[in-house]
C-alpha positions in Angstrom: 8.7 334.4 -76.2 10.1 331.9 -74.1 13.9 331.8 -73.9 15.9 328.8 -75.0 17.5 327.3 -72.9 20.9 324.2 -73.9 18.8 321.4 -73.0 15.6 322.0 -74.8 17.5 322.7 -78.3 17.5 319.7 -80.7 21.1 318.3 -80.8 22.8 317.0 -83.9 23.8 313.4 -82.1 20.4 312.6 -81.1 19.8 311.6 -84.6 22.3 309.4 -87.2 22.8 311.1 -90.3 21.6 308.9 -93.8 23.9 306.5 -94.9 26.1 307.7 -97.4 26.8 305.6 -99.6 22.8 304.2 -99.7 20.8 307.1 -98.8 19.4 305.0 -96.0 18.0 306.3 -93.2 17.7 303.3 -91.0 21.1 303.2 -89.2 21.5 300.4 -86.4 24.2 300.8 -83.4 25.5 297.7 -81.9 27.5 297.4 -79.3 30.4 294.8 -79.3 32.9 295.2 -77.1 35.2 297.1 -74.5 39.2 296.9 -75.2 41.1 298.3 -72.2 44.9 299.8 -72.9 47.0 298.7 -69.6 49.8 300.9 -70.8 47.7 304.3 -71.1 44.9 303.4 -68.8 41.9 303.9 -71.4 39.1 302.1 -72.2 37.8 301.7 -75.3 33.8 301.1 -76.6 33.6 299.4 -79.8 30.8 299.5 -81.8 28.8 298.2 -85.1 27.1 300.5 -87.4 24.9 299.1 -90.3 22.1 300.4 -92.1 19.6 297.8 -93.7 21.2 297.3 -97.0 24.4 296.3 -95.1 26.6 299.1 -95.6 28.4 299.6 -92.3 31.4 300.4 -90.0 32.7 299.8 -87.1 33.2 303.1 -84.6 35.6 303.2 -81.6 34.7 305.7 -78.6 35.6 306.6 -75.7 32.5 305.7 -74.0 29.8 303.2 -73.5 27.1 306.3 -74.5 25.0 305.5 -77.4 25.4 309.5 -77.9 29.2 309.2 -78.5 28.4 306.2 -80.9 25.8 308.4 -82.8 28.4 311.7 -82.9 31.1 309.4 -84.4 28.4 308.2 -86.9 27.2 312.0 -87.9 30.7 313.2 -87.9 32.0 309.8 -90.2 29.0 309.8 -93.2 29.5 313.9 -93.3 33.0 313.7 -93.5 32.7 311.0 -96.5 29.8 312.8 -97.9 32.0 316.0 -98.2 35.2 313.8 -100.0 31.8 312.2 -102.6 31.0 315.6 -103.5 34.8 316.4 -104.0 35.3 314.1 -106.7 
């Protein structure tokens, strides 16, 4: 058996959760803009997240990585997933 190795596992972020409110799986990532914050020295990536029946968000990151944009996604429709099932 051939050991696994951290780069050749499927990752969670490579892949944006359904839509939560639709059940959609088509989820589009936009990018829109970079704010910069002169009193803390940050930077900011802003980005749009719709799926094709319009339900979307927008996500800021700390990068300009599609892969932060997608964890933010994953970690956003679980986390509102988890509040549906709640109620």
């Amino acid at each position: 058996m051939k050991p696994t190795t951290r780069e050749t596992r499927p990752r969670k972020w490579r892949k944006p959760t359904p839509c939560p409110i639709c059940g959609c799986t088509r989820i589009g990532f936009q990018w829109i803009a970079t704010a910069y914050n002169p009193i803390l020295h940050t930077t900011r990536a802003i980005w749009r997240v719709q799926c094709r029946h319009r339900q979307g968000i927008l996500i800021i990151t700390r990068h300009n990585d599609l892969k932060e944009a997608i964890r933010a996604w994953n970690t956003r429709a679980n986390k509102h997933k988890r509040k549906a099932k709640e109620r």
